[in-house]
C-alpha positions as semicolon CSV with decimal commas, in nm:
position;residue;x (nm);y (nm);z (nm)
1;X;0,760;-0,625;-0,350
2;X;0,584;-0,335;-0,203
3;X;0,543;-0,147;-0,488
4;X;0,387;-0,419;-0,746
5;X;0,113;-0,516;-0,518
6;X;0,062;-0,129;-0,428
7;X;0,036;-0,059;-0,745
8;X;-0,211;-0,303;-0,810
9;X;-0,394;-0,178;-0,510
10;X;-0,442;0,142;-0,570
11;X;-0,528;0,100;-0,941
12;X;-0,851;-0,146;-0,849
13;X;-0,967;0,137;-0,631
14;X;-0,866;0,445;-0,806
15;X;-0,686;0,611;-0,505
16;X;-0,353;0,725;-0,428
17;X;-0,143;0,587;-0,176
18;X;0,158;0,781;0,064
19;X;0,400;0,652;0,268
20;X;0,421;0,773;0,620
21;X;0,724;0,741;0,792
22;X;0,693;1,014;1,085
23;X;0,529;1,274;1,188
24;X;0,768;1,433;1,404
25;X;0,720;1,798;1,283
26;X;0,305;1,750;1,400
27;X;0,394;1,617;1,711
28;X;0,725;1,786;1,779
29;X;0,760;2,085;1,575
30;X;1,078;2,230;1,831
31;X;1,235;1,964;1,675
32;X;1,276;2,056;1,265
33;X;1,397;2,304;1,053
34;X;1,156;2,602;1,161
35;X;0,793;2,676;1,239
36;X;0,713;2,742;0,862
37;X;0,821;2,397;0,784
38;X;0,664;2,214;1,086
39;X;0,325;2,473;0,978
40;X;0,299;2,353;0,632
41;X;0,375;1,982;0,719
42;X;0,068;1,970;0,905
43;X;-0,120;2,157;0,611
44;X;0,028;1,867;0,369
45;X;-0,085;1,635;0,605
46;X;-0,437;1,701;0,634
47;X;-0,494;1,756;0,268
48;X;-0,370;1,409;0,182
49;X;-0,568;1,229;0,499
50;X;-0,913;1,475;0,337
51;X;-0,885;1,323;-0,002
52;X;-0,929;0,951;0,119
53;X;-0,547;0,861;0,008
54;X;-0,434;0,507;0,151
55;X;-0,173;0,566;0,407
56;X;0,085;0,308;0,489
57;X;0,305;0,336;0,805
58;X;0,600;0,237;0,838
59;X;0,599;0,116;1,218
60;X;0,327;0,080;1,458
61;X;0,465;0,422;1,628
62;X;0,382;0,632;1,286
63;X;0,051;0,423;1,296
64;X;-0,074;0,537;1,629
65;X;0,021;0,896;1,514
């Protein structure tokens, strides 16, 4: 269901769309992989918010993130 009307979404208004489940190596980088990863999370992170993509939590915790 999710995916037909975000598809139609993001097509009226020509932007891309992620998913955003946690951000647990931003605000807890002790507790992934390594540094590197939790390092170029962040940098991910930031370059999708910068280029106006529609982000869509999946709980009201990830939200408030």
């Amino acid at each position: 269901m999710l995916s037909s009307f975000l598809a139609k979404v993001l097509q009226a208004t020509n932007r891309t769309a992620f998913i955003c489940h946690d951000v647990i190596p931003i605000i807890r980088p002790d507790l992934v992989v390594d540094a590197a990863h939790a390092r170029r999370f962040a940098k991910n992170i930031a370059l999708i918010l910068q280029s106006n993509a529609t982000v869509i939590c999946t709980s009201e915790t990830s939200a408030a993130c």
